[in-house]
N, C-alpha and C positions, 0 to 999 in steps of 0.2 A: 504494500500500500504506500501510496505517495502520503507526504505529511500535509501535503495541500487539500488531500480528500479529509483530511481530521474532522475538521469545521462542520463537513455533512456529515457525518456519522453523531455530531450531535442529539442527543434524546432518543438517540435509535439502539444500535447495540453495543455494551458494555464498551469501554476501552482496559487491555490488560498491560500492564506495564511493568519490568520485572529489571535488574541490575544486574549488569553482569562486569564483569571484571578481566575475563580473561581468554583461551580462545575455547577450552573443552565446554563450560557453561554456556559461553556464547553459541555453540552448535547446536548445546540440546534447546534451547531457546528457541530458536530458530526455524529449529525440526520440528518444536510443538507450537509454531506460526500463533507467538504469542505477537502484538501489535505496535508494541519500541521494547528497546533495549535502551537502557541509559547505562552508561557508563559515569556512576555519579563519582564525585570526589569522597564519598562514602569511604572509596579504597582506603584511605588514610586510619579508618579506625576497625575496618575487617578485613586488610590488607597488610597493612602497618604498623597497627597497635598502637595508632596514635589516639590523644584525647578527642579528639573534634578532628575537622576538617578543614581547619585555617592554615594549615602545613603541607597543605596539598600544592603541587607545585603545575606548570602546564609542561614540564619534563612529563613526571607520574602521570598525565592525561595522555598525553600524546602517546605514552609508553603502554596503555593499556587501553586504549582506543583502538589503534594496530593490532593488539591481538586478538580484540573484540571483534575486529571486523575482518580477519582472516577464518573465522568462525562462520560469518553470514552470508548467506546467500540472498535472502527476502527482507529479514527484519530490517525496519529502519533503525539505524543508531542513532542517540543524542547522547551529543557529551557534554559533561556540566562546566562551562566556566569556570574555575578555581577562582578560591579570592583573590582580589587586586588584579586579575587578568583583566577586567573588565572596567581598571579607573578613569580611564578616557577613552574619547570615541577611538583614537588613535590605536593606541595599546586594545581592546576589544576586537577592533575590526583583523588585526593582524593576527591575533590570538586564534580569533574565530577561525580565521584561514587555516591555521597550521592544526585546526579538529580536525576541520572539512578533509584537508590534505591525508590528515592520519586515517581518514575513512568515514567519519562520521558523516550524516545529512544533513544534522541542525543541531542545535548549540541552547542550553539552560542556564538563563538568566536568574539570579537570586534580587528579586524587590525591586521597588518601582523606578528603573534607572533607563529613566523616559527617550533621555537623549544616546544614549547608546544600543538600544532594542531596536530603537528607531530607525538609527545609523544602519544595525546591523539587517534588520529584511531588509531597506532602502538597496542594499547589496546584495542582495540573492541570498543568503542567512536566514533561513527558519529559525524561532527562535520560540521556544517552550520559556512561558513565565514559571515563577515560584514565588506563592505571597504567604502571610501566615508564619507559621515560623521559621528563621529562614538560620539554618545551625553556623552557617559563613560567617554568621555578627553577633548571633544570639550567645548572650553571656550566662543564662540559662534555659535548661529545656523544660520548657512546659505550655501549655495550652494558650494560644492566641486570641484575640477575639473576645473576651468573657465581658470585661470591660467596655460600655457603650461608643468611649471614643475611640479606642481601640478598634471596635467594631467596623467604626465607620471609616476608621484608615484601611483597614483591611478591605474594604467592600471599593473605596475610593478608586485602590489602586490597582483592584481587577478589572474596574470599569474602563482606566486610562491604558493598562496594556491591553486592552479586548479593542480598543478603537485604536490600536497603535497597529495590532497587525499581528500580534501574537495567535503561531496556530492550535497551542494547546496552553493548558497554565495546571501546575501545581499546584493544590490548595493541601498546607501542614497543620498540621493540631491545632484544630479549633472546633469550634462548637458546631455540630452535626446541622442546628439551626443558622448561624452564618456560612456554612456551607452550600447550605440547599437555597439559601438566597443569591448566593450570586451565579450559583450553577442556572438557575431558573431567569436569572437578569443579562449576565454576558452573554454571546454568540460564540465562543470561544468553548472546545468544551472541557473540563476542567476534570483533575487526573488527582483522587483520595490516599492520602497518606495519613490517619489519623483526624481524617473529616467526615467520616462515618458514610452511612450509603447510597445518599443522594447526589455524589458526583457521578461524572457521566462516565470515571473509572476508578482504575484502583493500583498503586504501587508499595511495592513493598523492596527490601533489600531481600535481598535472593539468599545470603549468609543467616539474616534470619529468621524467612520463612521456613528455610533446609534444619530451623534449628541446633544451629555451630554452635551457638552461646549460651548456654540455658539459662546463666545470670540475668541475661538482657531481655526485660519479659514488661517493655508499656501496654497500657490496656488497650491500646490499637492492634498486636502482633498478635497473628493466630500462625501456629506453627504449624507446615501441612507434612512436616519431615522432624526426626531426632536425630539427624546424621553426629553428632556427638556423641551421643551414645552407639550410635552403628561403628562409627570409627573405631570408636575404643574399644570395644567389642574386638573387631578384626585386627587388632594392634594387639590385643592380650591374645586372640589365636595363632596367630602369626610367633608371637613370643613365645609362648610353650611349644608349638612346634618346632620351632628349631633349637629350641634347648633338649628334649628329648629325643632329639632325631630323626622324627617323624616328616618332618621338611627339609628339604625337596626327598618324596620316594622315586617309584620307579618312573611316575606316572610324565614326572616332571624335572626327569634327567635324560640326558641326549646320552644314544647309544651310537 
């Protein structure tokens, strides 16, 4: 699917949207013709082992954009801007380039940074918004929106990217009820992470839907894997077997 058909797929069927990081994920993704692939700067803290995502560099994008997209054949990719990639139109539009270049389609902007979104479709740059909480500046994580002027910044600044030209938008932890208001007010259709389920879809990080972290458990994350526990599993089998000799038998020795 082109990113330009997004906009029509509006109110009609789900949008799915899933993270990937590398190339073997990127494949299975791909093979189950789920609808983007974002390559967020997420890597930093399920990649990295960093705190946040402010340490994310457009090296580490570009470094795993390439492998994302030697992975796909259909999915569109979007890659997230890294902070400060995007402090002027200048620094943006070149950044952008060198996603595009690394394989991506189009490029995720964090909050309402009017003059470089702008800049950037004005240039052929599809460009996925993110309002709500946005982790690039947030000093902490927690639910956006609750607050009436809060509300109304949030609301503000879906309105200004929807008439800007953005083809999808990100809406992060907030209230189920400013959610389904602006989903119902923009033309733009707008992609839930902790917005509950009247966006027009739904993203989650792929590390911890597969359930890698069992620590990391907000009331948004429903886990559809324990690959943690399957690992460790296979890691303690793996280990008694070749402690008692049992690995490699016959089965899986070259004669």
């Amino acid at each position: 699917m082109r990113l330009d058909d997004f906009r029509r797929r509006k109110g009609k069927e789900k949008i799915i949207m899933l993270t990937a990081y590398d190339y073997q994920i990127a494949k299975i993704l791909d093979e189950e013709a789920i609808d983007i692939i974002l390559v967020g700067d997420s890597l930093g803290m399920v990649f990295q082992g960093l705190q946040g995502t402010k340490s994310v560099t457009m090296r580490d994008m570009i470094y795993h954009t390439r492998a994302v997209a030697r992975g796909v054949k259909e999915t569109p990719i979007i890659a997230d801007m890294p902070y400060k990639s995007d402090s002027t139109v200048e620094c943006a539009l070149r950044n952008a380039r060198r996603l595009i270049s690394a394989g991506a389609q189009g490029v995720k902007v964090e909050g309402d940074k009017s003059e470089v979104i702008d800049a950037l479709i004005k240039n052929g740059i599809p460009v996925m918004g993110h309002i709500g909480l946005l982790p690039q500046t947030a000093t902490a994580y927690r639910v956006k929106g609750k607050l009436p002027e809060e509300a109304k910044k949030i609301l503000d600044d879906a309105l200004h990217l929807d008439e800007i030209g953005v083809f999808s938008m990100v809406l992060e932890s907030m209230p189920e009820g400013l959610a389904k208001e602006i989903t119902e007010t923009i033309s733009a259709p707008t992609i839930g992470i902790g917005a509950g389920k009247y966006c027009d879809g739904q993203v989650l990080v792929i590390n911890d839907m597969l359930g890698m972290d069992p620590t990391f458990s907000p009331k948004y994350l429903k886990r559809y894997a324990e690959l943690n526990q399957t690992i460790k599993k296979a890691v303690r089998e793996f280990r008694q077997e070749v402690r008692e000799g049992s690995y490699p038998d016959d089965e899986h020795s070259y004669r």
